[in-house]
C-alpha positions as CSV (number, residue, x, y, z in Angstrom):
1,X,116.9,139.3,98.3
2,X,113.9,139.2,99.6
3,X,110.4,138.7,97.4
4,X,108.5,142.1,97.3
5,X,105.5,143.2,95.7
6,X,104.9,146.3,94.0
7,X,104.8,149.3,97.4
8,X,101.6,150.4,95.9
9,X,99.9,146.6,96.9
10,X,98.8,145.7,100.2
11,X,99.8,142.2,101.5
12,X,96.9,140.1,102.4
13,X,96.7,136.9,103.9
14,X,95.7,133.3,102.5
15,X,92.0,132.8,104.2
16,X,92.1,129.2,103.6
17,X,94.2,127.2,106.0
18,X,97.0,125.2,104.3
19,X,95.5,121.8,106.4
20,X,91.9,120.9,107.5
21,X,91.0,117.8,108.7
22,X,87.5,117.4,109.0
23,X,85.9,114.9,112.1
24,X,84.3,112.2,109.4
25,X,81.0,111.7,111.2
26,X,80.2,115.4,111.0
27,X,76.3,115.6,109.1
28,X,75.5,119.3,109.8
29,X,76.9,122.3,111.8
30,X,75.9,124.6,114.7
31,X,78.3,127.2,113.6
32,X,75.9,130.1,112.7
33,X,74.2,129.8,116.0
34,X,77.7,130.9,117.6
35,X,78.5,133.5,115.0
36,X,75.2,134.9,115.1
37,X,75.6,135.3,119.3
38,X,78.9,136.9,118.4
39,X,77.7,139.3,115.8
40,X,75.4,140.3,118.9
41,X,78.6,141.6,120.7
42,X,79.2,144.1,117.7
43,X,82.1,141.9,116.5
44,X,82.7,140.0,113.4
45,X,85.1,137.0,112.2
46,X,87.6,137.5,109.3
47,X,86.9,134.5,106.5
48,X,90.0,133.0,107.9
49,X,88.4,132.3,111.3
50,X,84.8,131.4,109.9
51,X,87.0,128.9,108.1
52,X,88.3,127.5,111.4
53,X,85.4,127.1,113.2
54,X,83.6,124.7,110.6
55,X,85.1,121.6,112.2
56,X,84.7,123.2,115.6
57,X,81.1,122.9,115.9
58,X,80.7,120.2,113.4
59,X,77.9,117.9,114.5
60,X,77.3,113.7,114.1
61,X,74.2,111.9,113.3
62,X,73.3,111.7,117.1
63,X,74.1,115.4,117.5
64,X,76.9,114.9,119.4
65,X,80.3,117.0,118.3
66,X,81.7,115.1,116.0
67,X,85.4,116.4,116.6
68,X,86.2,115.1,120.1
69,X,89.1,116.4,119.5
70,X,89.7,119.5,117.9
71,X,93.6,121.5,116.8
72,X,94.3,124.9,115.7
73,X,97.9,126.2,114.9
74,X,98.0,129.6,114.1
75,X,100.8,132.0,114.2
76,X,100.5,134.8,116.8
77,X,98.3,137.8,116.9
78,X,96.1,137.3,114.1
79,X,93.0,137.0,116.2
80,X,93.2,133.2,117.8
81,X,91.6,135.1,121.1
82,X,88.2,135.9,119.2
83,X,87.9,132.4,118.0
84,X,88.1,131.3,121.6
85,X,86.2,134.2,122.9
86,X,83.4,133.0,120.6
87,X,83.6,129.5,121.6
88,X,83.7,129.9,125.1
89,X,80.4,132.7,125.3
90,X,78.6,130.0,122.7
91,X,79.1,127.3,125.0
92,X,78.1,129.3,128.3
93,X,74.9,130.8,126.9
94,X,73.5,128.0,124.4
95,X,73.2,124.5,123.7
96,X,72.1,123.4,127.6
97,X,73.0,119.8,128.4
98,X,69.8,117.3,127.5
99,X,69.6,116.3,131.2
100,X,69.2,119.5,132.5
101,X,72.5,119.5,134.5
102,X,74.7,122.5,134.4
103,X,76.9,122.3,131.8
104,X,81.4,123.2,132.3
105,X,83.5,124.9,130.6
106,X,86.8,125.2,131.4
107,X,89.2,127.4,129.6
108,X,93.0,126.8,130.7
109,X,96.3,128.9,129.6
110,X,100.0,127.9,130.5
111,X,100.7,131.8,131.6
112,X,98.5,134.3,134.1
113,X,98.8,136.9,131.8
114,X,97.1,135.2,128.9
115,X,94.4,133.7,131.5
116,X,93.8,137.6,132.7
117,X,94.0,139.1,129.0
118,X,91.1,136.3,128.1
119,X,88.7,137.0,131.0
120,X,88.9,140.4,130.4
121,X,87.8,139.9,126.4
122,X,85.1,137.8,127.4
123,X,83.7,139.9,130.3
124,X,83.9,143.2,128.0
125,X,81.5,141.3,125.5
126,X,79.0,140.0,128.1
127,X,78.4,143.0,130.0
128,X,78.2,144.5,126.9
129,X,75.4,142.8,125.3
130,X,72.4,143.0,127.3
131,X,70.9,139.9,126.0
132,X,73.9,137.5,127.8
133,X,74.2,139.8,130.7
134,X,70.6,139.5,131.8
135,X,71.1,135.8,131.7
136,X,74.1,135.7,134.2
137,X,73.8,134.9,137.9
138,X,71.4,137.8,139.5
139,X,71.3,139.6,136.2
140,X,74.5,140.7,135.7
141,X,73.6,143.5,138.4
142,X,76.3,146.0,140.0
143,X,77.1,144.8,143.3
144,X,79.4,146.2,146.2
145,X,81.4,143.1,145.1
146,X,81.4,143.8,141.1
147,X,78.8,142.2,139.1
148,X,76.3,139.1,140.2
149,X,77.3,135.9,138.1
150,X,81.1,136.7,138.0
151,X,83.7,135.9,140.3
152,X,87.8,136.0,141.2
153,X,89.8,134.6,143.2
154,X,92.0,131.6,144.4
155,X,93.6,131.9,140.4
156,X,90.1,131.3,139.0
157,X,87.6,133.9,137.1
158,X,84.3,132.4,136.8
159,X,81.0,133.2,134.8
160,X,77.7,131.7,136.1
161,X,74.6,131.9,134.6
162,X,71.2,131.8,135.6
163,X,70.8,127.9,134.7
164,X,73.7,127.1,136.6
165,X,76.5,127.1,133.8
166,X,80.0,127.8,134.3
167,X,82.4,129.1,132.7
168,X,85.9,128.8,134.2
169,X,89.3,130.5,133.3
170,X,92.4,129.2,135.1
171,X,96.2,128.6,134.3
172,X,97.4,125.0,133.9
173,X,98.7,123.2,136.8
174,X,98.6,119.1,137.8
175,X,95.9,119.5,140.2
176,X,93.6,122.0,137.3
177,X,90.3,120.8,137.6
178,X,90.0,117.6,139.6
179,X,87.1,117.5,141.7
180,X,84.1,117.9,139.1
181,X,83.3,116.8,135.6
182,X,84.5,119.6,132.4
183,X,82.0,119.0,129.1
184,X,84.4,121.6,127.0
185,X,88.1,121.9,127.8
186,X,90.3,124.6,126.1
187,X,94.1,124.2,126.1
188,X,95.6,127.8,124.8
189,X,98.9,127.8,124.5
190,X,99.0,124.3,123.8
191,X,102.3,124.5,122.8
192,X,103.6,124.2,126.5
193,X,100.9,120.8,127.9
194,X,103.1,118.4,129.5
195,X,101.9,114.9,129.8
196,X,101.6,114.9,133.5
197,X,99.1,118.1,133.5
198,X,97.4,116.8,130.6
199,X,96.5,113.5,132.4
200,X,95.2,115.4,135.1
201,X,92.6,117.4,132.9
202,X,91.2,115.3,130.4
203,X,90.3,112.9,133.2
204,X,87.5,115.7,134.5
205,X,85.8,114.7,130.8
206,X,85.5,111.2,131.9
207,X,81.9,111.2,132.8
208,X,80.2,113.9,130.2
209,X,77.8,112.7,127.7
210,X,79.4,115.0,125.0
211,X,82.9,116.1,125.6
212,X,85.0,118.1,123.3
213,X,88.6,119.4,124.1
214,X,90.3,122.3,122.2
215,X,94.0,123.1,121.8
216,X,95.3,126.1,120.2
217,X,98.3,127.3,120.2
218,X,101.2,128.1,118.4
219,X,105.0,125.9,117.3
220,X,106.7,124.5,120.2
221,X,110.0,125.5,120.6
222,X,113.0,123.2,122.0
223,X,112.9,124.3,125.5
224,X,108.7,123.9,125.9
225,X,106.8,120.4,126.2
226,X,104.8,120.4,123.4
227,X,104.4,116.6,122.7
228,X,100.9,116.2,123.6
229,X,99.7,119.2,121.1
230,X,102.5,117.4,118.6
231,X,100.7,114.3,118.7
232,X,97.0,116.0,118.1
233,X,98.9,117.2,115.2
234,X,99.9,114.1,113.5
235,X,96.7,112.7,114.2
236,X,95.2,115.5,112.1
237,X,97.9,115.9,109.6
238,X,97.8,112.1,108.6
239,X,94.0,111.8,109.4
240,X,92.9,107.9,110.6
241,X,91.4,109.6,113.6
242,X,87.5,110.1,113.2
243,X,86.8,111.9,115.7
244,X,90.0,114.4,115.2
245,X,90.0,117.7,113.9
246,X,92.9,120.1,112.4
247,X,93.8,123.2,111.3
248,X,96.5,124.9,110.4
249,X,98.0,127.7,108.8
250,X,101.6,127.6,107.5
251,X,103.5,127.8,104.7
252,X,103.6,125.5,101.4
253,X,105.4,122.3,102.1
254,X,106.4,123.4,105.8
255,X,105.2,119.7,106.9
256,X,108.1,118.2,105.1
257,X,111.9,118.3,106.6
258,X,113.4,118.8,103.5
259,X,111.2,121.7,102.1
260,X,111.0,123.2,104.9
261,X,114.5,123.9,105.2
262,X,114.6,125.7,102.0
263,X,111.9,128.1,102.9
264,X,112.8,131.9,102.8
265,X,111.7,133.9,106.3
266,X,112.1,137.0,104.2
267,X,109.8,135.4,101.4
268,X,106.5,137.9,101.1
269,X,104.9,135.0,99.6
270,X,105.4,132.8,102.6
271,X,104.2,135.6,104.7
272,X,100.6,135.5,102.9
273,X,100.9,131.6,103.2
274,X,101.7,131.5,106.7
275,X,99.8,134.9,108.3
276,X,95.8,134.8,107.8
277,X,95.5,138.1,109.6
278,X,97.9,140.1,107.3
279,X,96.4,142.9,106.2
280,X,93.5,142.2,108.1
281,X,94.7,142.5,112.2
282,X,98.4,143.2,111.3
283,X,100.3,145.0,108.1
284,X,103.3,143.7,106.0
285,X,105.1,146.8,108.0
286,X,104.8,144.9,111.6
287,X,105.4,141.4,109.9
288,X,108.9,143.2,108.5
289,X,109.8,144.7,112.3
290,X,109.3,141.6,114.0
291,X,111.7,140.0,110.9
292,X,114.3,142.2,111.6
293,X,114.5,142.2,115.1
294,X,114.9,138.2,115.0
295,X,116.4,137.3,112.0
296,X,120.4,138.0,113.9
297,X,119.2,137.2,117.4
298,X,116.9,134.2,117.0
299,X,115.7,133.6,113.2
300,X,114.3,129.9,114.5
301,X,111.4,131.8,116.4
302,X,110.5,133.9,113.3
303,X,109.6,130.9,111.6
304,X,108.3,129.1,114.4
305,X,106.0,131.7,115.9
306,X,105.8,133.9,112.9
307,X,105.1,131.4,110.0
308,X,104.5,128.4,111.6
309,X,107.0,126.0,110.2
310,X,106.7,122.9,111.8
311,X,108.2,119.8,110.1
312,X,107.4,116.4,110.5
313,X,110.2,114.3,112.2
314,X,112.9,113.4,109.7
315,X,112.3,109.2,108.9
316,X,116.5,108.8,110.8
317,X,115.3,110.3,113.8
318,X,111.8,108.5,113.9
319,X,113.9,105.5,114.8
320,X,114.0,105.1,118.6
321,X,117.0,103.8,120.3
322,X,116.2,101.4,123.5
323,X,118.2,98.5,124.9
324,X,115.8,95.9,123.6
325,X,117.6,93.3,121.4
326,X,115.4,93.4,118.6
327,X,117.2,89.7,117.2
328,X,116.2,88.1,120.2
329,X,112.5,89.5,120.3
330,X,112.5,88.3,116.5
331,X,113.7,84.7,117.6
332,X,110.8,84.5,120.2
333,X,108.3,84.4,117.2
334,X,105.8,81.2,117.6
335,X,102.6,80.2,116.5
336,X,101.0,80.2,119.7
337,X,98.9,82.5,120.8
338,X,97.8,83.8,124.0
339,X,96.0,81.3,126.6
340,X,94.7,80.9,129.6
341,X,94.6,81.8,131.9
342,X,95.5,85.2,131.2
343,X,96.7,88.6,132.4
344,X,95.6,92.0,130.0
345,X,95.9,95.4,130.5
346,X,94.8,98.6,128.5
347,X,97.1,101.8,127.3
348,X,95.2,105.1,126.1
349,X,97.6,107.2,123.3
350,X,97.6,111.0,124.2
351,X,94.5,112.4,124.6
352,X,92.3,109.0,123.9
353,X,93.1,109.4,120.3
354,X,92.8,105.8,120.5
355,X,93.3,102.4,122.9
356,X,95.4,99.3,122.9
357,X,95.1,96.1,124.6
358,X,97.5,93.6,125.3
359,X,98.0,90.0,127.4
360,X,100.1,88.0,129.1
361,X,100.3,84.3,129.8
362,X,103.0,81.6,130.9
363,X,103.4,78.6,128.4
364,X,104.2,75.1,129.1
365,X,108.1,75.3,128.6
366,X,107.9,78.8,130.5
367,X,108.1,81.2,128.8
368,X,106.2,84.2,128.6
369,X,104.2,85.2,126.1
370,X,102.9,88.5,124.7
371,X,100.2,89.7,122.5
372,X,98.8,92.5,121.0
373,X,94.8,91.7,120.8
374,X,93.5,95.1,119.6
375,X,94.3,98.8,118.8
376,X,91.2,101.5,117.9
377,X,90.5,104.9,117.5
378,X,88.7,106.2,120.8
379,X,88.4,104.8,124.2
380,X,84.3,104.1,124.3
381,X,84.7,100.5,122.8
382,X,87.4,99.7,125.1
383,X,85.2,98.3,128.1
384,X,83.1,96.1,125.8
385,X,86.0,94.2,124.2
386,X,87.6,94.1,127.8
387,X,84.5,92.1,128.7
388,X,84.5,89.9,125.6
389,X,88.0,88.9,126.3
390,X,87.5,88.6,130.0
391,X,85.5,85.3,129.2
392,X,87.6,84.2,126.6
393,X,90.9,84.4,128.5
394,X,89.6,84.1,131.8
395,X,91.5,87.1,132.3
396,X,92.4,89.7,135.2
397,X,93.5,93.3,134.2
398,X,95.8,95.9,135.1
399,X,95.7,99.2,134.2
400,X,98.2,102.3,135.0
401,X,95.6,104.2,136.7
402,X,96.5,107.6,135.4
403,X,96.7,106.6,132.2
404,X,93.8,104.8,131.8
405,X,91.9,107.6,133.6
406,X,89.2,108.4,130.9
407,X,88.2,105.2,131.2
408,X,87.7,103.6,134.7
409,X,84.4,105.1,135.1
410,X,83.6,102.8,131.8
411,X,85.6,100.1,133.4
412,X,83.3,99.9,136.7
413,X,79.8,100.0,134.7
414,X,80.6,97.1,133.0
415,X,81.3,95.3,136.1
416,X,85.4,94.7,135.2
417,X,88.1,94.7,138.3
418,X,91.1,96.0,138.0
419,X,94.8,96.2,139.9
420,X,95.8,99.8,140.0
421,X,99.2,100.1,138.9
422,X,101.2,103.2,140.5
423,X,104.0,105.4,139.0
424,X,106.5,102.7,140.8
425,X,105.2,100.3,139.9
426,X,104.9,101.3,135.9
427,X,108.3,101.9,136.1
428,X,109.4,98.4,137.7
429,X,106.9,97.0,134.7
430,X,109.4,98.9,131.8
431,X,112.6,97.1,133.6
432,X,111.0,94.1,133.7
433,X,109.7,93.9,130.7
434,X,113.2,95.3,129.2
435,X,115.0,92.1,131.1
436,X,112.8,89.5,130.1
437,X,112.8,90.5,126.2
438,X,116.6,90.6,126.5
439,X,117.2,87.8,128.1
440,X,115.4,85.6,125.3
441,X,112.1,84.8,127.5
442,X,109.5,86.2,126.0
443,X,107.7,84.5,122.9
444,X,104.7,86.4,120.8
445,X,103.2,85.9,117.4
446,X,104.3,87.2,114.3
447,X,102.0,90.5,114.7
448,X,104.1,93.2,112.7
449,X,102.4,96.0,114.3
450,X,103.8,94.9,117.3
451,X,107.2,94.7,116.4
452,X,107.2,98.2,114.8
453,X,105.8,99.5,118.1
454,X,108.1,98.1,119.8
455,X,110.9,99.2,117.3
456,X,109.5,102.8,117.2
457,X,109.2,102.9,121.3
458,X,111.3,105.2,123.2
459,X,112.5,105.2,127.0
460,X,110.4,108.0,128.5
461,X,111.3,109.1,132.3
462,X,109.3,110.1,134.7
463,X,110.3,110.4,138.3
464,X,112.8,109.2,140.8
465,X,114.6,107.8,137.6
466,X,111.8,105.8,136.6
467,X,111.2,105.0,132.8
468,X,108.2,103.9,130.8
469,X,107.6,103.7,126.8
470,X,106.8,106.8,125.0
471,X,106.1,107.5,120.9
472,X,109.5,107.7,119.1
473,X,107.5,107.7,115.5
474,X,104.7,110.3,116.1
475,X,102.6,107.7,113.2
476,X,103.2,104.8,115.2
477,X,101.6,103.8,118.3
478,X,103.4,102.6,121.3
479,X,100.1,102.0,123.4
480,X,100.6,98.2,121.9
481,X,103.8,98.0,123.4
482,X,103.0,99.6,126.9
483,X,100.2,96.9,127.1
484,X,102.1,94.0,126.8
485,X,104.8,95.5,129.1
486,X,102.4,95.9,132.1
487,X,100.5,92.4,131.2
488,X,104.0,90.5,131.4
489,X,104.0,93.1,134.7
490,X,100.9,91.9,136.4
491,X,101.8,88.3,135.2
492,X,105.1,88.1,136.9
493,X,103.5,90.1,139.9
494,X,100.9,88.0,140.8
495,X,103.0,84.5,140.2
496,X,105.5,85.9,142.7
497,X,103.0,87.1,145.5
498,X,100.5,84.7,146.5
499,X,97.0,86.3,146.0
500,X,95.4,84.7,149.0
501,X,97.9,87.3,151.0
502,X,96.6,90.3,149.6
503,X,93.2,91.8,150.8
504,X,90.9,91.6,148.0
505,X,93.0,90.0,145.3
506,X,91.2,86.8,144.1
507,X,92.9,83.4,144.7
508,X,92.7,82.0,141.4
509,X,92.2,84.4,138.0
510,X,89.2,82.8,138.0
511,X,87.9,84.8,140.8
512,X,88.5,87.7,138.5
513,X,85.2,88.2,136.9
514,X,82.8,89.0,139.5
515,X,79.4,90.6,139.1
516,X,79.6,94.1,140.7
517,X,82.7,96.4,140.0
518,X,85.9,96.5,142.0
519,X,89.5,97.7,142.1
520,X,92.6,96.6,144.0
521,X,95.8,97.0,144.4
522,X,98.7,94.3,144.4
């Protein structure tokens, strides 16, 4: 039976979200500006949304946003789209960039239809509010071709303002927004961001001064590729991420496998848990339609896009299974540590939540032998301890190029080369690494955090049955482990190809520190 009030009450909403992670250098807020330049559209936000948006335009000490990173799960038409709509005008028509440069937004959906549905929402509230029309392009004049500052075509609507700003609306592809440099990326529908597309767009936030990327979006279900927006999620559910924000709306205990699977769909007090806009944007009435139309056909999608029920992993399957043999990577344990010379590389965790670095180096009987030297939140400290250790080690440094993407630009100002590793070649570094640990020839200190990585690391393919490491424990990074595969990668490389027979390689690693920045491939 199912838990109803009274007929004569209406069912409203919890306004508080069930999770919110604040970014922990926030020091003040420039959330009224944006509601006050929304209030000028004639619209208003519920308490619910207010709610959302206070780690959203959160502020640090430098007055920088203090959530690089920012998440908000929500169940579906409660009013996500006015959160957005907000954000998006806010960005477009204050807070200019210092330098005077024009500042990009870029506002990306997995489906046309939600990318069509959004433009028109935010061109309805420009044009009508005089005071952000008369800043577009021209005016915001009538034209033969529609109105000056806005434009369609090629799959893109765009918004320009007077100053040069844009504000860009697209769907999600591999090749979205390569070519120029994003300050503010939105990911709607974050619950369908593969990796590969992902890559591709949070490398056009390499060079901005003050980045901050959005995803919203609601539970992925087993047929999309939501592990990017899953891992955001852990990083905000378990916080340890400082630059991280989360929210989310759901229902008591819905984090945990085991409560979660004793939580009633037909429960009105999980509706009011779970739904922020009921009895606000949508009544008990529609909640109860949508209920019975799924609950024979496909009750998983009530509670995933309904109430938002989205459990942690369950601690069995949080144990990866890959060929490694764990006994003899725990019978390589020595008290050496890495020398030189030495071979390092660099692995970014999903969406730069944070960095690892790891190296590589031959010993005197042979061996090969692995280390983790450092894992942070962030990626901005990752080219100064790179230098450090480039003295230190007198090391040389490769780096899969697409991962490391965020960073390069970081990379070349500090003067560091690197070999550019290609999909191929990541691949050939994951077999190689595989063989060596099995075959009892590689040796590493006793660093726990590297053994759970490399416990928790799962086989990940990619293309042309090529495999590389990816997150089997969404709390556990495998970045450490992906760094000390591609060191023992480069190491092996460049001992079985003479570097003298490569254009640009150096002939000894300690050519590898030169004064001007440079890349190469082996």
């Amino acid at each position: 039976m199912s838990s109803r009030p009274p007929a004569s009450a209406v069912l409203r909403g919890r306004q508080e979200p069930r999770v919110l992670t604040f970014p922990q250098g926030a020091v003040g807020s420039l959330a009224d500006d944006a509601h006050a330049l929304w209030d000028m559209t004639g619209r208003h936000l519920d308490p619910w949304q207010e709610t959302s948006c206070e780690p959203l335009y959160a502020i640090d000490a430098a007055g920088l946003w203090a959530a690089k990173e920012y998440g908000l799960v929500v169940c579906r038409q409660v009013g996500k789209g006015e959160i957005l709509t907000e954000y998006d005008l806010a960005h477009l028509f204050l807070w200019p960039k210092p330098d005077g440069e024009p500042k990009v937004i870029v506002h990306t959906a997995h489906e046309y239809p939600t990318v069509w549905t959004h433009f028109r929402k935010v061109k309805s509230r420009l044009l009508g509010t005089p005071w952000m029309r008369r800043r577009l392009m021209g005016g915001g004049r009538e034209t033969a071709r529609g109105v000056s500052g806005i434009t369609t075509g090629m799959g893109k609507m765009i918004f320009e303002t007077q100053r040069g700003d844009l504000l860009i609306l697209q769907t999600r592809t591999a090749n979205a927004g390569v070519g120029f440099t994003v300050d503010n990326l939105v990911i709607d529908e974050a619950q369908q961001s593969p990796a590969e597309t992902m890559d591709a767009l949070l490398f056009t936030q390499n060079a901005s001064p003050n980045p901050q990327v959005v995803y919203t979006g609601t539970v992925p279900t087993e047929v999309q590729d939501g592990a990017h927006f899953e891992a955001v999620r852990d990083r905000g559910r378990h916080g340890g991420f400082p630059r991280t924000a989360w929210v989310e709306f759901s229902p008591d205990g819905s984090d945990d496998p085991d409560m979660a699977a004793t939580i009633r769909s037909d429960d009105r007090k999980v509706w009011v848990q779970a739904i922020p806009g009921l009895g606000i944007r949508t009544s008990e009435e529609d909640v109860e339609d949508r209920y019975n139309s799924l609950i024979k056909t496909n009750p998983e999608s009530f509670r995933q896009q309904q109430l938002s029920i989205w459990p942690n992993a369950r601690p069995e399957s949080e144990q990866s299974f890959n060929e490694l043999d764990l006994r003899k990577w725990g019978d390589g344990v020595r008290a050496e540590r890495l020398g030189q010379p030495a071979v390092i590389s660099v692995s970014l965790g999903r969406g730069g939540g944070y960095s690892s670095i790891g190296g590589a180096c031959r010993t005197a009987d042979g061996m090969v032998l692995v280390e983790h030297l450092d894992t942070r939140p962030g990626t901005l400290w990752v080219a100064d301890r790179l230098a450090e250790l480039r003295s230190t080690y007198r090391a040389m440094f490769v780096l899969d190029e697409r991962n490391c993407g965020p960073i390069l630009s970081d990379l070349d100002r500090a003067g560091l080369r690197y070999m550019r590793m290609n999909t191929g070649e990541v691949g050939a570094a994951f077999e190689i690494f595989s063989e060596l640990v099995n075959a009892g020839l590689v040796v590493h200190p006793d660093q726990a955090e590297l053994t759970e990585s490399l416990q928790s690391a799962a086989p990940r393919n990619m293309a042309r049955g090529l495999s590389t490491w990816d997150q089997g424990n969404p709390l556990v990074p495998v970045t450490s482990t992906q760094a000390v595969t591609l060191a023992a990668w480069g190491l092996k490389k460049r001992e079985g190809r003479p570097a003298a027979s490569t254009p640009g390689l150096p002939a000894t690693l300690d050519d590898a520190s030169p004064t001007g920045p440079a890349r190469y491939t082996l």
